[in-house]
Structures are given as C-alpha cells and as structure tokens.
C-alpha positions as CSV (number, residue, x, y, z in Angstrom):
1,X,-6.3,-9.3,-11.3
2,X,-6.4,-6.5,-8.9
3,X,-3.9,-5.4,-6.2
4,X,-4.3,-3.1,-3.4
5,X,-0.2,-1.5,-3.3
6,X,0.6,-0.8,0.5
7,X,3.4,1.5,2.1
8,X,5.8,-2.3,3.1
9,X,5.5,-3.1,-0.3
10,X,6.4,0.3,-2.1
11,X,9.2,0.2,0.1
12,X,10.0,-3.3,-0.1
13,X,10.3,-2.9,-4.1
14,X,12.2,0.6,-3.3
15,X,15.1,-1.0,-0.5
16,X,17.4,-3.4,-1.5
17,X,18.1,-3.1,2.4
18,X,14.8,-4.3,3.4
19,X,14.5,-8.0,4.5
20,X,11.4,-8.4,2.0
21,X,13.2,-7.3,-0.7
22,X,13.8,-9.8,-3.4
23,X,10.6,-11.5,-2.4
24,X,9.1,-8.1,-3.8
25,X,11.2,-7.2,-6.7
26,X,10.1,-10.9,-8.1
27,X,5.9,-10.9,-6.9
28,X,6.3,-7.2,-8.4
29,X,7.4,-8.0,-11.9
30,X,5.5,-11.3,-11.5
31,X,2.1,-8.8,-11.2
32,X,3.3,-6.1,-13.7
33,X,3.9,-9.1,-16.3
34,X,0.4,-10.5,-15.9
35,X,-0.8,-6.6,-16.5
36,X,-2.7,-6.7,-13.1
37,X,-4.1,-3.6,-12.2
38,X,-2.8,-1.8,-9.2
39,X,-4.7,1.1,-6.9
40,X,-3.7,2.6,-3.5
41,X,-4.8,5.6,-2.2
42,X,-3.3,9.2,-1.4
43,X,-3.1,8.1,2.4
44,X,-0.3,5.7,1.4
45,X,1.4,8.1,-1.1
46,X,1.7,10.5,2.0
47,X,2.6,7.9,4.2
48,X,5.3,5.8,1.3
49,X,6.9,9.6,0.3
50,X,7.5,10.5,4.0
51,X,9.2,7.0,5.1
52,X,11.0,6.6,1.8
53,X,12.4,10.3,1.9
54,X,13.5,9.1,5.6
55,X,15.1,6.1,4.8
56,X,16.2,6.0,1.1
57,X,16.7,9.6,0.0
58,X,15.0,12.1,-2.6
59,X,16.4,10.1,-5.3
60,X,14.5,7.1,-4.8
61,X,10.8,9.4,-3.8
62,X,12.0,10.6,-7.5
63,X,11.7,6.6,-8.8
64,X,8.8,6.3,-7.0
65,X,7.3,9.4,-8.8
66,X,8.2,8.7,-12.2
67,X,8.7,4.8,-12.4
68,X,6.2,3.1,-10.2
69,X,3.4,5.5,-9.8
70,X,2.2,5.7,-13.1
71,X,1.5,1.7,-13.3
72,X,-0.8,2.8,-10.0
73,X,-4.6,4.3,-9.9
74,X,-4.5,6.6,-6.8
75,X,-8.0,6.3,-5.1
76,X,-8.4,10.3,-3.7
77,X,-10.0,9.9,-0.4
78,X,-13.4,11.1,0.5
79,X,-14.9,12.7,3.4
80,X,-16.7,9.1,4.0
81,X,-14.2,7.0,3.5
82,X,-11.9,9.3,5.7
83,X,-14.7,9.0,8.5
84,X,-15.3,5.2,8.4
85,X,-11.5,4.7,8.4
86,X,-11.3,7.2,11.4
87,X,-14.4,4.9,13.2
88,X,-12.7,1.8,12.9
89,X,-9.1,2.7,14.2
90,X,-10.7,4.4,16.9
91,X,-13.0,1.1,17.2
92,X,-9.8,-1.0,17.1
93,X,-7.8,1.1,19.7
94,X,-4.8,-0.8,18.5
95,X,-1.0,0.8,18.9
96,X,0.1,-0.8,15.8
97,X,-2.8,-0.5,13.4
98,X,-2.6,3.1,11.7
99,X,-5.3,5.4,10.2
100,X,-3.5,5.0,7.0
101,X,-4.0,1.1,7.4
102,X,-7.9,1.7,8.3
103,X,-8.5,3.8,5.0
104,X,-7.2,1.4,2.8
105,X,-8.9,-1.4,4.0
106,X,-12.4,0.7,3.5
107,X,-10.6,2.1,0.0
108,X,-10.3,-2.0,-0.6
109,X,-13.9,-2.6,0.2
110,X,-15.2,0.2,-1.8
111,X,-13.3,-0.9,-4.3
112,X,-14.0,-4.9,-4.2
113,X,-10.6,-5.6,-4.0
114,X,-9.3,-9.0,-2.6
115,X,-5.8,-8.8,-2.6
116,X,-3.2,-6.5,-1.2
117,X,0.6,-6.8,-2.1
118,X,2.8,-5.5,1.2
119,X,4.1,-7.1,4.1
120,X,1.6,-5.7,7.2
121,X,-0.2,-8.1,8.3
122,X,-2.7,-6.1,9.5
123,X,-4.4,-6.9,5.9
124,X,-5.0,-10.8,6.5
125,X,-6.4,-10.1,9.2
126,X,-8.9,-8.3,7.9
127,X,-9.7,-11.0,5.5
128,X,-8.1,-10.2,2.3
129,X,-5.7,-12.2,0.6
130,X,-2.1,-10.9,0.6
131,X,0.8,-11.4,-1.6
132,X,3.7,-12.3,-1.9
C-alpha cells in the first residue's frame, strides 16, 4: 500500500495532547507493520516543522527528523506542480483550504496515490480515501 503523510497526522503521531492521538499512534504502527510505503512532500515538512516547533518544542522537530522521516519519501516540488497547486487554491478561494493542502493533492495525483493518512478533511473531499 501507499500513503500520502499529511501535516494532522505528523502531528497527530507527534502530540499526545492532540484529540487524534491514539487513533494515530495505532493506524501508524498498523501501516509501518504492513511495510506500506509512505511519501509527502517538502510543502508539508515546512509546514509540520513550523507547527510542531510551535506547539511541541525542538525536541520533538528532532524525533521527527531522525525517527519518522526516514520511513518517508519526500516528493521535492516542481515548478509545475507548485503552479497547478497555486491554480487550484486560487480556483477554490476557500479560507480554510491551504496552498500546502493544494500541492499535495497534485503531489497525490502525480503520484497515483489513493490514500492519505491525517485528519483534514479537505483530502475526502477531493476523492481520496483517508485513514484512520
């Protein structure tokens, strides 16, 4: 299987705070255990690295680093990819729905991938499948 990673669930995992928490810590070790393979992009390392120093503290950015990221391919973002993305949050003139959010779902597409673990909902309703 293959798994799109958002931001809500790199924090999720990261939080024990978060409401979503122990429904991530299980789907996560559920996913590593069947040896998915996991990609996000560079957009949501910026975006996870910036909220998790925020909210958690350079000690946890520091598990991120070393613990978590190496299970992940990082998709580096193109020029095209960056310009569809910017098209369709523009397109979408939505408060809520972020640039970040945009790339990924073209970074999904580009990709073929289905599913996306994280909590934004913004994902389903693009179409793809998300879990937990």
């Amino acid at each position: 299987m293959n798994v799109f990673v958002d931001t809500s669930g790199f924090l999720a995992i990261l939080d024990a705070d978060d409401t979503n928490h122990l429904k991530a810590k299980r789907e996560w070790n559920n996913i590593i255990s069947t040896g998915a393979n996991l990609f996000c992009n560079n957009y949501i390392l910026v975006e996870t690295f910036a909220l998790i120093q925020h909210r958690l503290g350079m000690e946890a950015v520091r598990v991120l680093e070393e613990d978590i990221l190496p299970l992940v391919h990082i998709e580096w973002i193109k020029e095209d990819t960056h310009k569809a993305g910017m098209s369709a949050f523009l397109t979408a003139s939505k408060r809520k729905l972020s640039l970040v959010d945009c790339v990924s779902f073209e970074t999904m597409r580009d990709l073929g991938l289905k599913v996306a673990f994280g909590f934004d909902s913004h994902f389903r309703d693009q179409g793809f499948e998300c879990i937990p």
